[in-house]
C-alpha positions as CSV (number, residue, x, y, z in Angstrom):
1,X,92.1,122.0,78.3
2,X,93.2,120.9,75.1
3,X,96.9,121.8,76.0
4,X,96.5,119.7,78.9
5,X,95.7,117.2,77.4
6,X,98.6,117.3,75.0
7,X,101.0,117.7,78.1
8,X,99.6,114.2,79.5
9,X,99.9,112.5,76.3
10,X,103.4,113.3,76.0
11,X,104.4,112.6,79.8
12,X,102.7,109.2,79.2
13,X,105.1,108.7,75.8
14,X,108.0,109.5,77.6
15,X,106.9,107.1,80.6
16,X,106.6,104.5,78.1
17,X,109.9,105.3,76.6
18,X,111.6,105.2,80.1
19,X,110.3,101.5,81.1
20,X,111.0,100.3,77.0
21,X,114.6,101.5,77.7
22,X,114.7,99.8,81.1
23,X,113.7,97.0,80.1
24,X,116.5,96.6,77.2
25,X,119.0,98.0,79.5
26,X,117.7,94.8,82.4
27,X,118.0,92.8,79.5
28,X,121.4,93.3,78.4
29,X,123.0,93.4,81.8
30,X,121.2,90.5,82.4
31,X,122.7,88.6,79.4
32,X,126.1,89.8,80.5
33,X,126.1,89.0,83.8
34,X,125.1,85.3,82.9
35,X,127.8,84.9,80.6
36,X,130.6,86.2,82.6
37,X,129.5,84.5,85.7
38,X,128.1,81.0,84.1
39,X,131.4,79.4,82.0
40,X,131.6,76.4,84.6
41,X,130.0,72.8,83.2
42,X,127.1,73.7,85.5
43,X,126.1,76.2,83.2
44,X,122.7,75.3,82.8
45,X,122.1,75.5,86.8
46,X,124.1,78.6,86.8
47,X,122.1,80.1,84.5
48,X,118.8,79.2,85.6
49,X,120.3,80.8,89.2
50,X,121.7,84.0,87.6
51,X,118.4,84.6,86.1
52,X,116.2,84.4,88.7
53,X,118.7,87.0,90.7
54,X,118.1,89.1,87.9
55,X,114.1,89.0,87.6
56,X,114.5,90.1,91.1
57,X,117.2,92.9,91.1
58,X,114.4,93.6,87.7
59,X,111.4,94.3,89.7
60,X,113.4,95.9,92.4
61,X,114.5,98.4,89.7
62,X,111.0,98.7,87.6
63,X,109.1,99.3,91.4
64,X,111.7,102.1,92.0
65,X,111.3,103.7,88.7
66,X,107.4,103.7,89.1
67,X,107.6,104.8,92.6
68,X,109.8,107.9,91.1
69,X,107.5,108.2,88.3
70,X,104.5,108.3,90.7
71,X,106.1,110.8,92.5
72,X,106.2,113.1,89.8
């Protein structure tokens, strides 16, 4: 029971670990796909586009992590 228990924990850590490290990794591409795309004077617009691709290509990759983690 208690070993369990222990087994969960640590699958949950690990879970956790996975989406921190996601999310850094979503982060970073993000911030380097806006500057290499946006270096027009309409960077602001640019920008604001880029990033709202990127929240979606985001929870596109977050839903397919948790539907592999689910699966597990």
């Amino acid at each position: 029971m208690m070993e369990n228990k222990v087994a969960e924990a640590m699958s949950k850590k690990e879970t956790l670990k996975a989406r921190a490290l996601t999310a850094e990794t979503t982060k970073q591409l993000n911030e380097s796909i806006t500057s290499m795309v946006c270096t027009t004077t309409e960077s602001l617009l640019c920008k604001q586009e880029t990033a709202g691709d990127m929240r979606l290509i985001s929870i596109l990759h977050v839903s397919s992590f948790l539907k592999l983690v689910s699966q597990t």
